[in-house]
Residue, then its C-alpha position, 0 to 999 in steps of 0.5 A: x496508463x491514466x494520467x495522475x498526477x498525484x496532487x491535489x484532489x486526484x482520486x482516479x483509481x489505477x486500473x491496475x488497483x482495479x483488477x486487484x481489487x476484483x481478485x478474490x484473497x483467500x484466508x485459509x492457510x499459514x501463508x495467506x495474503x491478509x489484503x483486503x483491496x477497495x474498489x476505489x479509494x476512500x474519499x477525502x474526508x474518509x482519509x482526513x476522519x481516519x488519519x486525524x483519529x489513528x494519529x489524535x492529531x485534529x489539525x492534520x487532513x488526509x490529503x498526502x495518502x490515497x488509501x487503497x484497501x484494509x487487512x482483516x483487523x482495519x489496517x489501512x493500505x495507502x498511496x503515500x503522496x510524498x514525490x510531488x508532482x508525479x503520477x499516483x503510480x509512482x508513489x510509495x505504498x505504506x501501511x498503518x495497521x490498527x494497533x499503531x503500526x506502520x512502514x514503507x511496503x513498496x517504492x511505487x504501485x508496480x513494486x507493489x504489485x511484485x510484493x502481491x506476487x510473491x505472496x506478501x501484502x502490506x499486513x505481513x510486510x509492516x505488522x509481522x515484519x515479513x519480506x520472506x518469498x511466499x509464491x505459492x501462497x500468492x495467487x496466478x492472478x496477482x503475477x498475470x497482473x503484476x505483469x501486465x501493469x509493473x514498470x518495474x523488474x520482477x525482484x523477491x519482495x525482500x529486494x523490494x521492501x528494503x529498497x523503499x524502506x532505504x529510500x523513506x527511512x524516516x516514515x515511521x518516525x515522522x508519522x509518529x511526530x504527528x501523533x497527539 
């Protein structure tokens, strides 16, 4: 894996954030992955204009979050930089949706990419509050490259949801202190 830091300016996109980007994410059934991946993260002013207008707070800058990716209505998946000094792939992964909403969806990027694999993204893990199983919906790829990349175990999206969740119980309500 690449070294990243996490601090800073770094924006080295993950080759695993990579490859999920250039896997297509159908939206046809009940159980679809409602993800949109980037193929690269958004820059810095990108992040600082976005978060300093989702918040209505002009005095924040972006720099805690590397956002990776959207769903369908411009709800914003990000790298949240909340262990200092470790590498991207070892941060959370967090979502704000665009009506306000907002939580933890996996402890680490390979945890995240479990979630992917047993077909959740970060829409239905923050916005419709899912951590239910859906592997049929997920994709053959989304598995092949959880298990190329993840240094973590395979566990059910619940497992892993309620574990990062445990781990940052105060996101929500510190995003939502920052609101103007």
């Amino acid at each position: 894996m690449t070294e990243t830091t996490g601090t800073d300016d770094d924006r080295r996109f993950p080759p695993a954030l990579t490859e999920v980007a250039r896997t297509e994410f159908p939206y046809e059934d009940d159980h679809s992955i409602d993800f949109e991946p980037y193929e690269a993260f958004d820059s810095a002013e990108e992040t600082t204009d976005w978060l300093r207008h989702w918040t209505g707070n002009h005095e924040l800058d972006g720099s805690a979050y590397r956002v990776f990716g959207q769903d369908g209505t411009g709800g914003l998946a990000a790298l949240w930089l909340a262990r200092p000094g470790l590498p991207l792939v070892d941060q959370p992964v967090v979502f704000m949706g665009s009506e306000g909403q907002n939580g933890v969806v996996a402890g680490c990027l390979s945890d995240f990419l479990w979630v992917l694999a047993d077909g959740l993204g970060p829409c239905e893990v923050v916005v419709l509050e899912d951590d239910s199983s859906y592997p049929d919906a997920a994709l053959p790829a989304l598995a092949d490259i959880a298990a190329r990349h993840a240094t973590t175990p395979r566990r059910p999206a619940r497992e892993i949801i309620a574990a990062a969740q445990a781990e940052f119980p105060t996101f929500e309500e510190d995003l939502e202190k920052l609101c103007r």
